[in-house]
PyMOL Python script that loads the backbone (N, CA, C, O; Angstrom):
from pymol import cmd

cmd.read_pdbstr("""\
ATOM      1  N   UNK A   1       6.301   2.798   2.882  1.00  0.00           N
ATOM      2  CA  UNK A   1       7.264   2.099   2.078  1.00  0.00           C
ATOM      3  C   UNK A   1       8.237   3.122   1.506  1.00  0.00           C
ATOM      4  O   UNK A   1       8.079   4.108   0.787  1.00  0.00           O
ATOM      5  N   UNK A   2       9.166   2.619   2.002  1.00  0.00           N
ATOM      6  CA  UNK A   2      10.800   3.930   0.955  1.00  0.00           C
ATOM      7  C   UNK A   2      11.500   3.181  -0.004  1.00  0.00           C
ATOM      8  O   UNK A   2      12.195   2.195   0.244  1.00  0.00           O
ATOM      9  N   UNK A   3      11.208   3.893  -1.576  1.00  0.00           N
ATOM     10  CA  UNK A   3      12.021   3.682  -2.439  1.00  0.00           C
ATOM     11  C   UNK A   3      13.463   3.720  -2.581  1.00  0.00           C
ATOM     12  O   UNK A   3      13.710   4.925  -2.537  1.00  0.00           O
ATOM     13  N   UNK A   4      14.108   3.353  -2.667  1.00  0.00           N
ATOM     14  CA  UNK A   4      15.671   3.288  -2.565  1.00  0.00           C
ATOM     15  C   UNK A   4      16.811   2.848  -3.861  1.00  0.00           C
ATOM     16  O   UNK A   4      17.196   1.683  -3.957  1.00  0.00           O
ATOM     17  N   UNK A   5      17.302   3.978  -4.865  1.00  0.00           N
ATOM     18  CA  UNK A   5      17.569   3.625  -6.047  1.00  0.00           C
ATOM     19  C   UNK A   5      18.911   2.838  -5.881  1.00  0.00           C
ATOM     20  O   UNK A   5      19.864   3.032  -5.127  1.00  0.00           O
ATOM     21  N   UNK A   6      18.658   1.824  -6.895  1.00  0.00           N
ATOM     22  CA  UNK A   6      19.911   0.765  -7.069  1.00  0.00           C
ATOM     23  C   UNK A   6      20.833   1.475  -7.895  1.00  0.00           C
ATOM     24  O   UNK A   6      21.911   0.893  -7.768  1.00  0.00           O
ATOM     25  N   UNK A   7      20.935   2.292  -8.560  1.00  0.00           N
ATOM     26  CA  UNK A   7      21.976   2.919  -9.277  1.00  0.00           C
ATOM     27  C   UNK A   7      23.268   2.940  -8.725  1.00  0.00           C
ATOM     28  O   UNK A   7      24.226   2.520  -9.374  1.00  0.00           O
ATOM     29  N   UNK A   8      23.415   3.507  -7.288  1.00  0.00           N
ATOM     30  CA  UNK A   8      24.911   3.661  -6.627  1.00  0.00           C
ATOM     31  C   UNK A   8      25.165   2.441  -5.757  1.00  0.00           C
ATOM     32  O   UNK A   8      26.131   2.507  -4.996  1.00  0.00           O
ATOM     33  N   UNK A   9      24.482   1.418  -5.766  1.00  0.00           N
ATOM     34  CA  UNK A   9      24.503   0.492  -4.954  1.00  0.00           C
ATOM     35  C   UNK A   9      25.210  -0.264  -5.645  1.00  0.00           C
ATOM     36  O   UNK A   9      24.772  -0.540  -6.762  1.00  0.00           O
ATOM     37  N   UNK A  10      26.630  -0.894  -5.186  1.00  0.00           N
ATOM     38  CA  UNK A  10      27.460  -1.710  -5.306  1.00  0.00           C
ATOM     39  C   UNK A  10      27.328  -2.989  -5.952  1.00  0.00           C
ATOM     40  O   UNK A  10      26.596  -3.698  -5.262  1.00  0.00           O
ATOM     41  N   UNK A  11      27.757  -3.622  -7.057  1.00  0.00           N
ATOM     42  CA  UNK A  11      27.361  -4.847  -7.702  1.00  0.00           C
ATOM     43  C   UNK A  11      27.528  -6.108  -6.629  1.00  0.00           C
ATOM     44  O   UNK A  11      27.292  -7.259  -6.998  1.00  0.00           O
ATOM     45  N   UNK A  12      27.819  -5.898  -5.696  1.00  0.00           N
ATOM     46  CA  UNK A  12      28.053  -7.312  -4.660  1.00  0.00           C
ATOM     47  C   UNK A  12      26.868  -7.000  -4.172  1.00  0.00           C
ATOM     48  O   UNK A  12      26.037  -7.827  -4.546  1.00  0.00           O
ATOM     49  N   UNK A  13      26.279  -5.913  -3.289  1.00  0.00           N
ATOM     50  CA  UNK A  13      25.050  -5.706  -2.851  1.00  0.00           C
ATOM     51  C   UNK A  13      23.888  -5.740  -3.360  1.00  0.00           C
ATOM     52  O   UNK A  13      22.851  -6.030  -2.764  1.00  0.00           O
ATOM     53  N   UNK A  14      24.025  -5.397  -4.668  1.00  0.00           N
ATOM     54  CA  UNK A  14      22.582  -6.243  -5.521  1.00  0.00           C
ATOM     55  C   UNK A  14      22.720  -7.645  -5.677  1.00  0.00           C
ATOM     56  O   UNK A  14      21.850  -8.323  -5.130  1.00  0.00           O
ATOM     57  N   UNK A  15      23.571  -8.206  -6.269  1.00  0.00           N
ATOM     58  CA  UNK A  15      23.721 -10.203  -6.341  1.00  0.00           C
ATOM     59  C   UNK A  15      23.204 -10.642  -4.554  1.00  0.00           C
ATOM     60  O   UNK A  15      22.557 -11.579  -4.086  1.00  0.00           O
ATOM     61  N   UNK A  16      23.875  -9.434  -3.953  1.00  0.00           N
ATOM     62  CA  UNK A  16      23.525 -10.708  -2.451  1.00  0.00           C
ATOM     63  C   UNK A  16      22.035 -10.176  -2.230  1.00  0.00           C
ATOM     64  O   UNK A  16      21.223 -11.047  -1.921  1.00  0.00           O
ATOM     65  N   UNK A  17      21.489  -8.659  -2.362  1.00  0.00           N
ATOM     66  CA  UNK A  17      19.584  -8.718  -2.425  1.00  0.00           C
ATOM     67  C   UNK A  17      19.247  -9.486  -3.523  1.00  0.00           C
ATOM     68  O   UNK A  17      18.075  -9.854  -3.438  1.00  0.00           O
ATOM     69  N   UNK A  18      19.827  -9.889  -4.554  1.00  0.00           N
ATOM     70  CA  UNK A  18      19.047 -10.888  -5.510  1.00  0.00           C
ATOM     71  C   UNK A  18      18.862 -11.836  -5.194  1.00  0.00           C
ATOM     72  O   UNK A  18      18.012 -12.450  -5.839  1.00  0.00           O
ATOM     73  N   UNK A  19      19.592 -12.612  -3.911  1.00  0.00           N
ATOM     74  CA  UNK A  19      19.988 -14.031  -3.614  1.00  0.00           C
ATOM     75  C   UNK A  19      18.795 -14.172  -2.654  1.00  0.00           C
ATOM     76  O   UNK A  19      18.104 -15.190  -2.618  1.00  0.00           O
ATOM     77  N   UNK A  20      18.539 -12.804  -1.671  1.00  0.00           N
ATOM     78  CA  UNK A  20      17.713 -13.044  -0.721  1.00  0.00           C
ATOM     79  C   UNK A  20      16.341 -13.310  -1.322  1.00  0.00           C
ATOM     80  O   UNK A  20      15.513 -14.009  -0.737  1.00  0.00           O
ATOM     81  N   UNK A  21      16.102 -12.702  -2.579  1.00  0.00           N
ATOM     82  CA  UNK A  21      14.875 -12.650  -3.201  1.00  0.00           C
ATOM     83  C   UNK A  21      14.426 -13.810  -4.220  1.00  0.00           C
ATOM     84  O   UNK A  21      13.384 -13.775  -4.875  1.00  0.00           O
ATOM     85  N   UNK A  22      15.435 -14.905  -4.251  1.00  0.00           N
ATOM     86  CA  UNK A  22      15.554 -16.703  -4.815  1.00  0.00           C
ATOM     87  C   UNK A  22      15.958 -15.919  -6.327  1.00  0.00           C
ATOM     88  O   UNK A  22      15.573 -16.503  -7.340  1.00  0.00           O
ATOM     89  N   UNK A  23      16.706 -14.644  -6.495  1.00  0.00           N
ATOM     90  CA  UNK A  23      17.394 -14.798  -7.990  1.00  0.00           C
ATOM     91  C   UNK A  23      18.848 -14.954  -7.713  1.00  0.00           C
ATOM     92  O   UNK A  23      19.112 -15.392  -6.593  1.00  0.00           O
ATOM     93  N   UNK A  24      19.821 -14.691  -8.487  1.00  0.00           N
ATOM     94  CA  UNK A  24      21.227 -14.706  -8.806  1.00  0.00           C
ATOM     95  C   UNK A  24      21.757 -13.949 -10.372  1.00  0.00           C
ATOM     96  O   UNK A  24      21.144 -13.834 -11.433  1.00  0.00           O
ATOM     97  N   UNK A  25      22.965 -13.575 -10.029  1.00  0.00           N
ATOM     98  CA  UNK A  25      23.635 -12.791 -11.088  1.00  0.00           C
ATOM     99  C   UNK A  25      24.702 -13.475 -11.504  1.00  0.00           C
ATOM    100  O   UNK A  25      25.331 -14.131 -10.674  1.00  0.00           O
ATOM    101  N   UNK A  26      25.050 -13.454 -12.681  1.00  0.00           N
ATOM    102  CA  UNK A  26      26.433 -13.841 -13.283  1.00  0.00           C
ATOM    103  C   UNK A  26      27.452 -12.527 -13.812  1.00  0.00           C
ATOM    104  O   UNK A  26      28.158 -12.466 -14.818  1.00  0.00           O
ATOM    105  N   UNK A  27      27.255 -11.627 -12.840  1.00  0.00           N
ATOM    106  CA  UNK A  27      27.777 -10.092 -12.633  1.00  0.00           C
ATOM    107  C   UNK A  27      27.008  -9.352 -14.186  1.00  0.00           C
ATOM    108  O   UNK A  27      26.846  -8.134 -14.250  1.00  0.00           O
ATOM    109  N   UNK A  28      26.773  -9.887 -14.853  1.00  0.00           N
ATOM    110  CA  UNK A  28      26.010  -8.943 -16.100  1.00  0.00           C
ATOM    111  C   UNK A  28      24.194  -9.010 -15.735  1.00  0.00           C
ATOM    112  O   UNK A  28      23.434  -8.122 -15.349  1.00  0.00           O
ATOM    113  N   UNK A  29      23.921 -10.647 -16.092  1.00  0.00           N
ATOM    114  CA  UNK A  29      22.689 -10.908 -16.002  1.00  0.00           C
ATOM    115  C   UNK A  29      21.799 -11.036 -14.416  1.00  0.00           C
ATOM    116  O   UNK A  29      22.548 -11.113 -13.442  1.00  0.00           O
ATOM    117  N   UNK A  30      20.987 -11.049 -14.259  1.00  0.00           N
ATOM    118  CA  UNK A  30      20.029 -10.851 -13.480  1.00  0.00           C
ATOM    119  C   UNK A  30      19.577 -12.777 -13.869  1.00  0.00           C
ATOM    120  O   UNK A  30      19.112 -13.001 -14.987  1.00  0.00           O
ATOM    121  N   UNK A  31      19.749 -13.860 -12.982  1.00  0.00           N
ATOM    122  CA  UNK A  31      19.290 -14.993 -13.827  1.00  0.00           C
ATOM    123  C   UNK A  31      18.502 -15.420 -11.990  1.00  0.00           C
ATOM    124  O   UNK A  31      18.727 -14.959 -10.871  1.00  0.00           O
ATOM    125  N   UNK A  32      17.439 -16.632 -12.576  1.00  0.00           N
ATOM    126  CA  UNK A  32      16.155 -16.907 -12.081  1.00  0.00           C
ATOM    127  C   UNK A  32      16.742 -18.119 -12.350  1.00  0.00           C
ATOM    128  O   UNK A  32      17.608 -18.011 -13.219  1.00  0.00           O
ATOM    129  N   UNK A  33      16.552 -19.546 -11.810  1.00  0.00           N
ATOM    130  CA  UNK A  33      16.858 -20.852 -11.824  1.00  0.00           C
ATOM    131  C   UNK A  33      18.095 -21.230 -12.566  1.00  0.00           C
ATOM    132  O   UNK A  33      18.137 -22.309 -13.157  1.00  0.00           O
ATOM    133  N   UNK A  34      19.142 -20.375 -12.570  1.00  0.00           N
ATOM    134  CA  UNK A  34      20.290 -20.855 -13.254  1.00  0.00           C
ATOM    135  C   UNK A  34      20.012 -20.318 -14.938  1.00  0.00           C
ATOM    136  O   UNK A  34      20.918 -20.500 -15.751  1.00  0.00           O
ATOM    137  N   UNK A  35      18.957 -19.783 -15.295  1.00  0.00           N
ATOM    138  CA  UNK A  35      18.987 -19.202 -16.892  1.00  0.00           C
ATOM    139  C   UNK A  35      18.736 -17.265 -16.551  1.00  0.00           C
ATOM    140  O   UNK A  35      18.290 -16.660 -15.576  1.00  0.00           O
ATOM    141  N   UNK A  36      19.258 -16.827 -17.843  1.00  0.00           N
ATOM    142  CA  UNK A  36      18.706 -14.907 -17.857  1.00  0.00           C
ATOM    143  C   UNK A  36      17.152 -15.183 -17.630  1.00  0.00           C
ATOM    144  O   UNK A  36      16.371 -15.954 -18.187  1.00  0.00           O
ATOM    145  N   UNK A  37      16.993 -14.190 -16.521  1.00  0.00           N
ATOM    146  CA  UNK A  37      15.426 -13.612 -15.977  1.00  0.00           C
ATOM    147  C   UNK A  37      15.299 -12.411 -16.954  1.00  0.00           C
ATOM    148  O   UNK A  37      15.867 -11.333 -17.126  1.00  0.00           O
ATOM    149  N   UNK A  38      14.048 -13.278 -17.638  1.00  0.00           N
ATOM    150  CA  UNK A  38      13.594 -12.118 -18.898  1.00  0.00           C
ATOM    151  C   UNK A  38      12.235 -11.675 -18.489  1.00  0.00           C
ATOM    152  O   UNK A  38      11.218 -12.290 -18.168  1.00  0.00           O
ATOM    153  N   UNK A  39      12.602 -10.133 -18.627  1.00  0.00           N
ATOM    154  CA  UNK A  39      11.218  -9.165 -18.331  1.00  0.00           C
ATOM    155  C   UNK A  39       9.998  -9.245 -19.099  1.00  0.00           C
ATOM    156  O   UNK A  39       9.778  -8.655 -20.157  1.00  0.00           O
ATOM    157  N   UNK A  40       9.023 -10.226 -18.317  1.00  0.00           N
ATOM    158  CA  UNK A  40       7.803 -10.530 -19.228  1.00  0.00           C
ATOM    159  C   UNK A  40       7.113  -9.222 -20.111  1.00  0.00           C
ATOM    160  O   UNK A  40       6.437  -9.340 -21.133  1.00  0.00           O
ATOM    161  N   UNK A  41       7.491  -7.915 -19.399  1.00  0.00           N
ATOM    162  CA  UNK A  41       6.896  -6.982 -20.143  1.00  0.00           C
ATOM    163  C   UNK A  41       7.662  -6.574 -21.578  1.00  0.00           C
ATOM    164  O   UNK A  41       7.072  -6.145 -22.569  1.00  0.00           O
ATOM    165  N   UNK A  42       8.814  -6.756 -21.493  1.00  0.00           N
ATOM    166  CA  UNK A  42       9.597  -5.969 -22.754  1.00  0.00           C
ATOM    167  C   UNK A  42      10.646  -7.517 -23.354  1.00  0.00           C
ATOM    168  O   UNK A  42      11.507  -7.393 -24.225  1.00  0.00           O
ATOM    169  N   UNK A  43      10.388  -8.601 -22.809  1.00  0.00           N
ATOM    170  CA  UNK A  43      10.578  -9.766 -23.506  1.00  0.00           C
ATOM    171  C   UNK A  43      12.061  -9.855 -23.822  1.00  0.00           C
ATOM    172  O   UNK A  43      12.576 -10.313 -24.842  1.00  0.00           O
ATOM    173  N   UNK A  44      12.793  -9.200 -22.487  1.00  0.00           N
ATOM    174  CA  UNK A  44      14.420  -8.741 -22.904  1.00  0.00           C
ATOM    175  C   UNK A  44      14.749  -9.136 -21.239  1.00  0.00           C
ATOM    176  O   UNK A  44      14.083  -8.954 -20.220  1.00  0.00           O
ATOM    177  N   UNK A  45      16.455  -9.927 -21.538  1.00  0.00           N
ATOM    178  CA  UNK A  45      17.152  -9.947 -20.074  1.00  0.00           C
ATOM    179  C   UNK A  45      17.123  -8.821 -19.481  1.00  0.00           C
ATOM    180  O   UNK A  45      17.235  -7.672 -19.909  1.00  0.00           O
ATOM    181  N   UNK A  46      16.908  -9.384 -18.109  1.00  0.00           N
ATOM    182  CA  UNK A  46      16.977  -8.070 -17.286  1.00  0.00           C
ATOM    183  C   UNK A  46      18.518  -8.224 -16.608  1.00  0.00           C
ATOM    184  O   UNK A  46      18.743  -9.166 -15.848  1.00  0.00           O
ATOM    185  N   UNK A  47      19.422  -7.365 -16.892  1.00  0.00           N
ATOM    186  CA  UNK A  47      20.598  -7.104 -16.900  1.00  0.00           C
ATOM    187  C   UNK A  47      20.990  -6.303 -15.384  1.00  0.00           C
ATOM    188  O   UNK A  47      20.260  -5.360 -15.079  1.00  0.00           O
ATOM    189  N   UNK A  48      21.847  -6.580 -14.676  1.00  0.00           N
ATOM    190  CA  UNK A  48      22.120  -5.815 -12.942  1.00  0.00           C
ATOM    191  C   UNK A  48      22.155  -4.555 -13.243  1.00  0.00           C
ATOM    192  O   UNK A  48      21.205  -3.780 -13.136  1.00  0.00           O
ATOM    193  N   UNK A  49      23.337  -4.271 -13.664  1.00  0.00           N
ATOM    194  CA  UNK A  49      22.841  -2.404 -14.034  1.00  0.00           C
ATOM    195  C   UNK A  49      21.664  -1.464 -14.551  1.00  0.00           C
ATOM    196  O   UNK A  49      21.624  -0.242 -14.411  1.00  0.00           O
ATOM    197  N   UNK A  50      20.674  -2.299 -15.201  1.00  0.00           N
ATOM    198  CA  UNK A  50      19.065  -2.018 -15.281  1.00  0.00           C
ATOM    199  C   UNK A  50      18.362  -2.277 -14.746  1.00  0.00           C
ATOM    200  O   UNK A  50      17.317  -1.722 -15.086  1.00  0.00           O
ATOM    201  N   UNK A  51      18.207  -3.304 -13.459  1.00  0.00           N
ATOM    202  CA  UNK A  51      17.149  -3.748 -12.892  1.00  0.00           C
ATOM    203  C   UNK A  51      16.564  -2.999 -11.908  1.00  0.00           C
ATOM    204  O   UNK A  51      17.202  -2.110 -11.343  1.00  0.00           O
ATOM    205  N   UNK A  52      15.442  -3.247 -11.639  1.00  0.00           N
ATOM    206  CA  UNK A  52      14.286  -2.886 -10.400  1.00  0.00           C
ATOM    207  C   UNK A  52      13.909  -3.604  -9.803  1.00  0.00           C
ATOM    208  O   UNK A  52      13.665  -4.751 -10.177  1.00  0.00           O
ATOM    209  N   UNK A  53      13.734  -3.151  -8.641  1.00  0.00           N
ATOM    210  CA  UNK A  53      12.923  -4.205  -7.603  1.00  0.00           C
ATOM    211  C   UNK A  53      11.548  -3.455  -7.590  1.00  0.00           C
ATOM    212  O   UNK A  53      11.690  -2.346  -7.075  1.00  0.00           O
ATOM    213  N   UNK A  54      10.286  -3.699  -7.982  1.00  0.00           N
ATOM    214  CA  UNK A  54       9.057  -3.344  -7.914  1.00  0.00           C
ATOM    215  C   UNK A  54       8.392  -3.297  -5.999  1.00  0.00           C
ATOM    216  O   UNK A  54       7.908  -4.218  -5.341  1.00  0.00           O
ATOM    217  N   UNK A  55       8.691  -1.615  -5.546  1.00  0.00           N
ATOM    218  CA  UNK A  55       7.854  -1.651  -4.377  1.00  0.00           C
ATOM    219  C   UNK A  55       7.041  -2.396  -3.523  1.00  0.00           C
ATOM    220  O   UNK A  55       5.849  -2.098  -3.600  1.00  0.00           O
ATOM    221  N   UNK A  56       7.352  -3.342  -2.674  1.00  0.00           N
ATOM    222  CA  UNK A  56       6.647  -4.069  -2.086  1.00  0.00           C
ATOM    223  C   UNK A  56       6.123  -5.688  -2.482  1.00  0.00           C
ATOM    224  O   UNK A  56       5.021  -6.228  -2.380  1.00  0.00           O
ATOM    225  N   UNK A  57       7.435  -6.169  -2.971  1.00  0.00           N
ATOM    226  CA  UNK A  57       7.074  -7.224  -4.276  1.00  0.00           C
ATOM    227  C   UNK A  57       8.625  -7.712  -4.197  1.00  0.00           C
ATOM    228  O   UNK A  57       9.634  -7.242  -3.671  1.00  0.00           O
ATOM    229  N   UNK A  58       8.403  -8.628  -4.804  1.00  0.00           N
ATOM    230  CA  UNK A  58      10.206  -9.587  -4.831  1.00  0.00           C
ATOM    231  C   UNK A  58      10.358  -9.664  -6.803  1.00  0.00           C
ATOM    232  O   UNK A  58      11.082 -10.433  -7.435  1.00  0.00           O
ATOM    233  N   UNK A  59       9.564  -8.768  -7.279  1.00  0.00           N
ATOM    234  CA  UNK A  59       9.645  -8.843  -8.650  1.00  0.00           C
ATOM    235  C   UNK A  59      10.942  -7.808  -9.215  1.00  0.00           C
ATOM    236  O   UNK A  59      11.230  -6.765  -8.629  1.00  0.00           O
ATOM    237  N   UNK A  60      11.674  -8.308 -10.485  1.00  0.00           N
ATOM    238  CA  UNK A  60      12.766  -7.933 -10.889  1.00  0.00           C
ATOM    239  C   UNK A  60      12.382  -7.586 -12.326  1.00  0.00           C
ATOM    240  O   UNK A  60      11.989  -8.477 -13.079  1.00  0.00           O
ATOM    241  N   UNK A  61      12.470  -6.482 -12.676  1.00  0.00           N
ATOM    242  CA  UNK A  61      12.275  -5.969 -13.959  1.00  0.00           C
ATOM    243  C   UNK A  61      13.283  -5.155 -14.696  1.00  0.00           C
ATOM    244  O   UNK A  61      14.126  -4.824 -13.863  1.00  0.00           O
ATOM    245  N   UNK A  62      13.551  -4.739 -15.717  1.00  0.00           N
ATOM    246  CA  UNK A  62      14.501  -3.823 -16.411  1.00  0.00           C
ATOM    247  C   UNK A  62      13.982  -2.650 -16.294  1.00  0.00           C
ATOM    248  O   UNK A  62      12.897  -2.870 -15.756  1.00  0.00           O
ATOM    249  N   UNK A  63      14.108  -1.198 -16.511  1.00  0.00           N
ATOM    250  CA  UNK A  63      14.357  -0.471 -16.016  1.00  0.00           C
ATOM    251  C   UNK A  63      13.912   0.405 -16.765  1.00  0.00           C
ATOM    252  O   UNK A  63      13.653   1.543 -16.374  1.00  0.00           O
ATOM    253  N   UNK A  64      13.719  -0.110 -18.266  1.00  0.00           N
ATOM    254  CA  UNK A  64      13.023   0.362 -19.252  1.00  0.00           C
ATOM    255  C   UNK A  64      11.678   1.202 -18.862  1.00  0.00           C
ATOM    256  O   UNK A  64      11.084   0.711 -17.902  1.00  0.00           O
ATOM    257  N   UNK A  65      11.176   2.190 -19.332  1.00  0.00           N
ATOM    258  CA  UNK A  65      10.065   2.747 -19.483  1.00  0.00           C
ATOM    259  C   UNK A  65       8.786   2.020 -19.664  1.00  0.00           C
ATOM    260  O   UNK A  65       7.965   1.806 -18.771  1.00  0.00           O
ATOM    261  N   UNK A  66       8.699   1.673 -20.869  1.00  0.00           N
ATOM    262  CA  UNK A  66       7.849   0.526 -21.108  1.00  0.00           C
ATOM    263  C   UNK A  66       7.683  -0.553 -20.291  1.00  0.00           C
ATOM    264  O   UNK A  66       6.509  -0.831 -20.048  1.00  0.00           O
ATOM    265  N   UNK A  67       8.401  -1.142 -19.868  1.00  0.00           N
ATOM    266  CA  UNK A  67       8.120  -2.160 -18.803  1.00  0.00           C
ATOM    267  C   UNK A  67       7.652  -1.629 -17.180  1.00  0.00           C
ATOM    268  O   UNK A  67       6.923  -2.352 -16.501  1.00  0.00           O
ATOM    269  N   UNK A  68       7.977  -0.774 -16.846  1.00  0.00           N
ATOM    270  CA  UNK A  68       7.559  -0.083 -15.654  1.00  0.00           C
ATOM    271  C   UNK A  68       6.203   0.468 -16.525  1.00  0.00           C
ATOM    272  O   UNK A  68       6.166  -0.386 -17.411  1.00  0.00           O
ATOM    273  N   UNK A  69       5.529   1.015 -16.686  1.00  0.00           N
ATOM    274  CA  UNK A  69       4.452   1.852 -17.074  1.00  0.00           C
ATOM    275  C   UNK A  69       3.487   0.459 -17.792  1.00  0.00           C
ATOM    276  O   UNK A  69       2.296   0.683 -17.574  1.00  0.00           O
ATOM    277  N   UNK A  70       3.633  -0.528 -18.364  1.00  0.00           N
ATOM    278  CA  UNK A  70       3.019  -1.714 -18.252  1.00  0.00           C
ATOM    279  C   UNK A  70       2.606  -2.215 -16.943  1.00  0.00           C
ATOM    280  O   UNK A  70       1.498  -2.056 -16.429  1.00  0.00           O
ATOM    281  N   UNK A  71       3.669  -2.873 -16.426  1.00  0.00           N
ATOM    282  CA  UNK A  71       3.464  -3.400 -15.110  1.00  0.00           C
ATOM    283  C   UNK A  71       2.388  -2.701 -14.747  1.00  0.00           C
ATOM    284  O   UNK A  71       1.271  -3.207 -14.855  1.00  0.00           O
ATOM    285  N   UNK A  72       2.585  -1.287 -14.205  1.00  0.00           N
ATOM    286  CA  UNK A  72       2.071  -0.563 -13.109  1.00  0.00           C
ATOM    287  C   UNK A  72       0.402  -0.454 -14.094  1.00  0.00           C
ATOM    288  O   UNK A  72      -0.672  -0.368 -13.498  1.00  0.00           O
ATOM    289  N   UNK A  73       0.479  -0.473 -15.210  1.00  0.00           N
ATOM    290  CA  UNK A  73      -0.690  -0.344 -15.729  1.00  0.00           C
ATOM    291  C   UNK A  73      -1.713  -1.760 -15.402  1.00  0.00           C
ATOM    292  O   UNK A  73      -2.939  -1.757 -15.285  1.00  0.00           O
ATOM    293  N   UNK A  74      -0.989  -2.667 -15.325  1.00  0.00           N
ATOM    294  CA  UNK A  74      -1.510  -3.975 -14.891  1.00  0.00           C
ATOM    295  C   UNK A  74      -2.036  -4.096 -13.854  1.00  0.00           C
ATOM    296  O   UNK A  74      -3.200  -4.492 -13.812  1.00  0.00           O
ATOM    297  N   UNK A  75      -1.125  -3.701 -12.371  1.00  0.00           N
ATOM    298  CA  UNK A  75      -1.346  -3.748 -11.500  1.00  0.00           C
ATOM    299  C   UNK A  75      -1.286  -2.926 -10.410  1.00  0.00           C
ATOM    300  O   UNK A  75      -1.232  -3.232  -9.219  1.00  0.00           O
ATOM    301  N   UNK A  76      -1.306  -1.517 -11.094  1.00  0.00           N
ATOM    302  CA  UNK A  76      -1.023  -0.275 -10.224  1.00  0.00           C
ATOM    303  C   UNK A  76      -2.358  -0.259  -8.787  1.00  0.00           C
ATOM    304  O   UNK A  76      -2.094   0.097  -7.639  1.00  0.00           O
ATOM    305  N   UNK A  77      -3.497  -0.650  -9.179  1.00  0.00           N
ATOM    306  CA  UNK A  77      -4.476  -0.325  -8.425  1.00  0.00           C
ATOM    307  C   UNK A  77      -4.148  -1.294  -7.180  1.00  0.00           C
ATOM    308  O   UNK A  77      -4.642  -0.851  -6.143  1.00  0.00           O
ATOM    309  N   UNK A  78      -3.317  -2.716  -6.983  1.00  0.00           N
ATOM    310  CA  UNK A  78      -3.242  -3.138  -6.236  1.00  0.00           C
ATOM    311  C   UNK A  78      -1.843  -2.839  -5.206  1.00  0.00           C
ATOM    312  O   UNK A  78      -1.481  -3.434  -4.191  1.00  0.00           O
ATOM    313  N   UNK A  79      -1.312  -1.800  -5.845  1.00  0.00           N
ATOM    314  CA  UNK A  79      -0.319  -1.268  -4.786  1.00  0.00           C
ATOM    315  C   UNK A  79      -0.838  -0.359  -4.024  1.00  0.00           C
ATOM    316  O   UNK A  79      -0.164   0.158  -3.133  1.00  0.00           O
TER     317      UNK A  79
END
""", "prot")
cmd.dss("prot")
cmd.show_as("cartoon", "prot")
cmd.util.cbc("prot")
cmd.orient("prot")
C-alpha cells in the first residue's frame, strides 16, 4: 500500500476522490449526505485542506494529531 499526501493535490482532485468515496465538498467542507462530515475523534468538521484518507479504508478524518493517533490507537492492530 503507498501513501500519497493530499497537501499538493489540487482542490478539484480531492472533491472528485471524495465523490468516488460517497462524500462531497462545498470547496471548504468535507460533507457526508449533504451536511459537514465531523471527525468522530476530535468532534470537529473535517475541512478539504485538513483531511485524510486513512490507508486502506474510505474513511475521512482531519488531520489533527489527536484524531490520527486515536483512530490508529483504536484500530491500528487491524491494519
Amino acid at each position: 500500500m503507498e501513501v500519497i499526501s493530499l497537501k499538493k493535490v489540487s482542490k478539484e482532485s480531492k472533491i472528485t476522490l471524495l465523490k468516488e468515496l460517497g462524500y462531497d465538498s462545498d470547496g471548504i467542507y468535507v460533507l457526508k449526505d449533504g451536511r459537514q462530515h465531523i471527525d468522530e475523534y476530535v468532534n470537529e468538521p473535517v475541512k478539504l485542506d485538513n483531511m485524510i484518507i486513512v490507508p486502506g479504508s474510505a474513511l475521512v478524518l482531519d488531520d489533527n494529531p489527536l484524531s490520527i493517533a486515536t483512530y490508529f490507537e483504536k484500530y491500528g492492530e487491524l491494519l
